[in-house]
C-alpha positions as CSV (number, residue, x, y, z in Angstrom):
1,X,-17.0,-16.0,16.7
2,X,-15.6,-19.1,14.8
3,X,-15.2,-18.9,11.4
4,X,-15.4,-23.1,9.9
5,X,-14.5,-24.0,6.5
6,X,-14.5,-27.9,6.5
7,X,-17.6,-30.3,7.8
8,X,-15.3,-32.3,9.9
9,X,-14.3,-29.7,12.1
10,X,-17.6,-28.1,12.0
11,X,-18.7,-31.4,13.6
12,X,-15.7,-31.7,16.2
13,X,-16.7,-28.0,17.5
14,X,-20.8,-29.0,17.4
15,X,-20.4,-32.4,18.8
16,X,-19.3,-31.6,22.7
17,X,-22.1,-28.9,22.3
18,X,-24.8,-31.4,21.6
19,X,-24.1,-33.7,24.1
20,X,-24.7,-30.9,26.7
21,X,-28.5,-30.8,25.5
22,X,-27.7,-26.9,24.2
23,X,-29.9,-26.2,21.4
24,X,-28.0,-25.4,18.3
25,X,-29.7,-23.0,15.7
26,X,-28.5,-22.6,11.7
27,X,-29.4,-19.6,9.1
28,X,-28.3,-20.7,6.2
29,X,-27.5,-17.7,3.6
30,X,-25.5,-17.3,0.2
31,X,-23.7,-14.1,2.0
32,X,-24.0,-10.7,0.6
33,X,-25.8,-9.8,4.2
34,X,-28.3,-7.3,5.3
35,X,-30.1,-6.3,8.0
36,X,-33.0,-8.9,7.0
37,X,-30.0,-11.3,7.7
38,X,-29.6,-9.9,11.3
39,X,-32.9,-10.3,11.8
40,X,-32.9,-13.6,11.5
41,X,-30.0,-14.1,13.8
42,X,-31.6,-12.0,16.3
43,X,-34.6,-14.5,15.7
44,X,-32.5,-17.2,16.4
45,X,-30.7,-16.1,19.4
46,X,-33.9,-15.8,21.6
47,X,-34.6,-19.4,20.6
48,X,-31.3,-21.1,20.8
49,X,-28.3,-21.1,22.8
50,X,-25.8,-21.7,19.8
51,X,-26.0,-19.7,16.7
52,X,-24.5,-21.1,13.3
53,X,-24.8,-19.2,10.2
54,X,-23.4,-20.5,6.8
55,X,-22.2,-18.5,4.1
56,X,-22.1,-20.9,0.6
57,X,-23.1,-20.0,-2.7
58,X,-24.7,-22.8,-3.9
59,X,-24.1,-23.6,-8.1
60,X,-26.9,-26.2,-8.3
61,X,-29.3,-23.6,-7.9
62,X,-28.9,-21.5,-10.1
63,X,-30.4,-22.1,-13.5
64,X,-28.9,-19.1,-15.2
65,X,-24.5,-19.6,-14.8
66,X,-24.3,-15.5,-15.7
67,X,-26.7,-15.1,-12.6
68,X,-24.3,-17.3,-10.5
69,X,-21.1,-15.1,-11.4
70,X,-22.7,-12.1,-10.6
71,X,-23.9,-13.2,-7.3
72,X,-22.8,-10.7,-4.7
73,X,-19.4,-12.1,-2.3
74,X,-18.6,-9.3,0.0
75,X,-17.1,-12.0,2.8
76,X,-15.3,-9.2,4.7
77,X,-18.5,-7.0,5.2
78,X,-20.1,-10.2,5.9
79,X,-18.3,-11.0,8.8
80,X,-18.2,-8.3,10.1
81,X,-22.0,-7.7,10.0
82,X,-22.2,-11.3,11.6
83,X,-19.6,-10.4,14.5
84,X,-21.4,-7.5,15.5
85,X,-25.0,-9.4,15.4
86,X,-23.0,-11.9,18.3
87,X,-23.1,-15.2,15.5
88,X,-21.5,-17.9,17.3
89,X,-20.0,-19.6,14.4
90,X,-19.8,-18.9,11.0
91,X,-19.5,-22.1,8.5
92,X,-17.9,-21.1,5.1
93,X,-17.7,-24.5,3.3
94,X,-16.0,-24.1,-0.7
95,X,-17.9,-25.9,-3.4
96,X,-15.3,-29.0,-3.1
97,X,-15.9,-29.2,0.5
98,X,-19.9,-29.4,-0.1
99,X,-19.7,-31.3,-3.5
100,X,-16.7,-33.3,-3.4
101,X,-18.4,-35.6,-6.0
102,X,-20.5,-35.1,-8.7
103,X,-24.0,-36.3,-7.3
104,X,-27.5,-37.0,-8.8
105,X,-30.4,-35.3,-6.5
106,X,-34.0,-35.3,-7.2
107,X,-37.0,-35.9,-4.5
108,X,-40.8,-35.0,-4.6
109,X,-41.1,-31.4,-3.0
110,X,-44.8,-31.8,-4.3
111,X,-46.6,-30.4,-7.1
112,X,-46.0,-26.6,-5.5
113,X,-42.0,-26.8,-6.8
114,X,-43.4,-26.5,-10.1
115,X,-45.7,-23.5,-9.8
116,X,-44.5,-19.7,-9.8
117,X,-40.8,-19.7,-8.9
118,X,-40.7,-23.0,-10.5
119,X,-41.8,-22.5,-13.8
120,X,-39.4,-19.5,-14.4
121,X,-36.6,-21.4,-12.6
122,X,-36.9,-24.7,-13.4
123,X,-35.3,-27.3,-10.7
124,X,-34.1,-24.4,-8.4
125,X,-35.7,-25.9,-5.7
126,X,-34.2,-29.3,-6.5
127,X,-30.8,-27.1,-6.2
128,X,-31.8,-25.3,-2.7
129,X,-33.4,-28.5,-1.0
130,X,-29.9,-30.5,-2.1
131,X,-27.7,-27.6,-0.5
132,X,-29.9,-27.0,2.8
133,X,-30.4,-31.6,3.5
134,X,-26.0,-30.9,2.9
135,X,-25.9,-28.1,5.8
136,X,-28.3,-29.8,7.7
137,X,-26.5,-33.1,8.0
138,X,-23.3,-31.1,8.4
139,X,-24.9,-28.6,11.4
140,X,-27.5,-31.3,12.9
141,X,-29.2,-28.4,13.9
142,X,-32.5,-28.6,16.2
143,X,-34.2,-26.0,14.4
144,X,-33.7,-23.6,11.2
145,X,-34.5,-19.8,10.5
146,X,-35.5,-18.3,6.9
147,X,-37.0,-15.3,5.4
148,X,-40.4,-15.1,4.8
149,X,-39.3,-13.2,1.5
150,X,-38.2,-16.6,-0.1
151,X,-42.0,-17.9,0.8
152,X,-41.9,-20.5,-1.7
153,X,-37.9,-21.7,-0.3
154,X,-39.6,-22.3,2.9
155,X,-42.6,-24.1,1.7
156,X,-39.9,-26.3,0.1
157,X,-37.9,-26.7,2.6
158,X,-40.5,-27.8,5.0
159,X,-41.7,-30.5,1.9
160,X,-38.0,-31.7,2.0
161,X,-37.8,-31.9,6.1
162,X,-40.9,-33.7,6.0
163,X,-39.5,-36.2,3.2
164,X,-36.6,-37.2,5.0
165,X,-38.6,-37.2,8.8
166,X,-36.1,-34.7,9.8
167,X,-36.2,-34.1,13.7
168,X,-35.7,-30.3,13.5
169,X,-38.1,-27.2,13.4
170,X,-38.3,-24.6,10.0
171,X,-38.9,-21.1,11.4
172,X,-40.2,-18.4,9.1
173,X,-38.9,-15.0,10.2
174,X,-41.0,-11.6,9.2
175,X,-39.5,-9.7,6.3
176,X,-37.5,-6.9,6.8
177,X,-38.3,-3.9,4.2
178,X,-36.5,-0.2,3.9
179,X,-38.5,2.7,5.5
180,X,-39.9,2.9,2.0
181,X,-40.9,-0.1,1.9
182,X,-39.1,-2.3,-0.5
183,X,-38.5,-5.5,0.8
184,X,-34.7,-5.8,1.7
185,X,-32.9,-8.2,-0.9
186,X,-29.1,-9.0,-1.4
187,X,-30.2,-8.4,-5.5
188,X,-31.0,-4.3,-4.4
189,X,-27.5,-3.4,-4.9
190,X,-28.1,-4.2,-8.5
191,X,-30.7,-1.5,-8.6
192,X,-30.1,1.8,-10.9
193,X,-31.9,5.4,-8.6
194,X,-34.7,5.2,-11.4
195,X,-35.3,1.3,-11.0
196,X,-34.9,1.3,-7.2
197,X,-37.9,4.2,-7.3
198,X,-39.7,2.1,-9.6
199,X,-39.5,-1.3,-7.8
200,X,-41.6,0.6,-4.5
201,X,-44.7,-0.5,-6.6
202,X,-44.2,-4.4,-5.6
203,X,-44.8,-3.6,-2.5
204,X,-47.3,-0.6,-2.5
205,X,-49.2,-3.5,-4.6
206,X,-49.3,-6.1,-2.0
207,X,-49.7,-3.4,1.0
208,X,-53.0,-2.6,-1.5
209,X,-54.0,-6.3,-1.9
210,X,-53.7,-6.4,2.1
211,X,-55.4,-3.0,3.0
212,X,-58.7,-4.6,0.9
213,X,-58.8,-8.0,1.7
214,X,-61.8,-7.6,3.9
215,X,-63.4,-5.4,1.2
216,X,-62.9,-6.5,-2.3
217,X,-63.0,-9.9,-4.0
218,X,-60.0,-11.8,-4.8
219,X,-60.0,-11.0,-8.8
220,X,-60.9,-7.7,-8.2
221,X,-57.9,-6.9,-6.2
222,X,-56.0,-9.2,-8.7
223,X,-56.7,-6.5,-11.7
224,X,-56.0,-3.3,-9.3
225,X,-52.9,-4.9,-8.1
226,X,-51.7,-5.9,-11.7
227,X,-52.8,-2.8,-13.1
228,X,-50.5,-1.0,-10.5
229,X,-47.4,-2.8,-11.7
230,X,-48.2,-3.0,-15.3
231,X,-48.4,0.8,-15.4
232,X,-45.0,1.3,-13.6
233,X,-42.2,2.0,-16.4
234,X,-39.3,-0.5,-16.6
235,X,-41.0,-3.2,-14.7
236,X,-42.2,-6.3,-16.3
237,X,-44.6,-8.5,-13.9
238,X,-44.0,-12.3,-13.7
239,X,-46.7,-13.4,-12.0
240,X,-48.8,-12.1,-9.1
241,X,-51.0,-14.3,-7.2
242,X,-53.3,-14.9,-4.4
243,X,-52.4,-17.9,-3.4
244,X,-53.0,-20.6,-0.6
245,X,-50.1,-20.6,1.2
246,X,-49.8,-24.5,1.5
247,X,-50.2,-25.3,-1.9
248,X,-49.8,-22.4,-4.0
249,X,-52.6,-22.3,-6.6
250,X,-54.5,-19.4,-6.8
251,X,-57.4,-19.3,-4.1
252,X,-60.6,-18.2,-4.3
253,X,-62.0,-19.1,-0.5
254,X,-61.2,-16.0,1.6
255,X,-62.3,-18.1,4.8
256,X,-59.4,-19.9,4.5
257,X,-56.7,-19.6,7.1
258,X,-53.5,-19.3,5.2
259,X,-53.7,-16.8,2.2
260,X,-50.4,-15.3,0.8
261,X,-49.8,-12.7,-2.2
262,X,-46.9,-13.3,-4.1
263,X,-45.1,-10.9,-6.6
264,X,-41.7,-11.6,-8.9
265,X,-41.2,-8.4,-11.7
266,X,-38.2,-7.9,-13.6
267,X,-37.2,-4.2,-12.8
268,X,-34.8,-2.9,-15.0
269,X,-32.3,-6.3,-15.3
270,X,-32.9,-7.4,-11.6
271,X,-35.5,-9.9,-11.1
272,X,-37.2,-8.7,-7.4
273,X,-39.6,-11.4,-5.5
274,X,-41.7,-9.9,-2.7
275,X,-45.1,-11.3,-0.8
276,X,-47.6,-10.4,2.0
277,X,-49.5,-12.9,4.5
278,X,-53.1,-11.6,4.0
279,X,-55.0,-13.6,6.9
């Protein structure tokens, strides 16, 4: 496994690999690994013959600075975790290398950057899509993996690869949860026992929400879902929504072919997202 820190020689150990026709694959993460990482490199192995994974945590995404210096770095267990998963190459640019200038960004993602995760974090998205257009320049990968936990990240993603006519493929990888079900996020490990027990309810809401699609109408499995989380102690709901997965606004077709629910609670002081495809 190679472990990069600049673009250039990134590019000088890609380069020769490209011009062999090899398909090169990138997962880009902020580090702080877990098995829902693996699983994406797993993914990405069956698709690709080169694996690059990049470990950066981005500042211009964050909207609230304490967030950003309390954001996980465990780089040795990292690569570790990424040796043993058979990574090829491991890019682990510093902020200077990524932003050696200050720059201006802002494109249209669409009117879906501003709904759910966008109105509680405003111009995240602008922060993410700036990041992921840097790593793809530097990787020129042929296609991308992300998690399906970060639904919204991927529906922006794809908005920005569109914008730009990027030749490369976004692949959404299944979340990963604990046998309990709790979807697996590098924020758990800021869970107390009695706020790890209490954030099950995210999930046993949208397993709910799923279980009676076929059954109950959309606002009546909006109440029982809300209900569910509202009477859970020490969690404080955000938003949940039934949502067309292309756009994001609330939907009340069931017929149509791309229905999501999405969740974001504050339990205890960690702010948890989670979703389920319904159809």
């Amino acid at each position: 496994m190679e472990v990069i820190n600049t673009i250039a020689a990134l590019k000088s150990l890609l380069g020769p690999i490209q011009l062999t026709q090899q398909k090169i694959a990138l997962v880009p993460t902020m580090g702080a690994l877990h098995k829902g990482h693996v699983s994406l490199i797993k993914i990405a192995q069956q698709q690709a013959d080169v694996v690059v994974c990049s470990i950066f945590v981005n500042p211009t995404q964050f909207t609230d600075p304490k967030d950003l210096e309390k954001y996980p770095r465990p780089l040795e267990h990292d690569l570790k975790m990424l040796s043993e998963a058979g990574c090829n190459v491991v890019f682990m640019p510093s902020v200077t290398e990524m932003y050696p200038k200050p720059e201006a960004w802002h494109i249209d993602l669409g009117p879906a950057e501003f709904l759910l995760e966008g109105e509680f974090r405003k111009g995240h998205y602008q922060g993410v899509t700036q990041i992921v257009k840097k790593l793809f320049d530097a990787v020129n990968p042929d296609v991308a993996f992300f998690g399906q936990k970060d639904f919204q990240q991927v529906l922006m993603i794809k908005n920005m690869v569109a914008y730009f006519d990027m030749p490369l493929q976004i692949v959404s990888c299944p979340i990963i949860r604990e046998a309990d079900g709790l979807a697996m996020s590098s924020r758990n490990i800021h869970l107390t026992a009695a706020d790890r027990k209490n954030a099950l309810v995210l999930s046993r809401a949208l397993s709910y929400v799923q279980e009676n699609f076929a059954d109950k109408s959309i606002p009546e499995l909006l109440k029982a879902a809300k209900e569910m989380i509202k009477a859970t102690p020490g969690v404080a709901l955000d938003y949940f929504t039934i949502a067309n997965g292309e756009t994001l606004l609330p939907e009340e077709d069931k017929a149509h072919h791309n229905i999501v629910a999405l969740v974001a609670a504050k339990v205890g002081q960690t702010r948890l997202i989670d979703n389920m495809i319904l159809n």
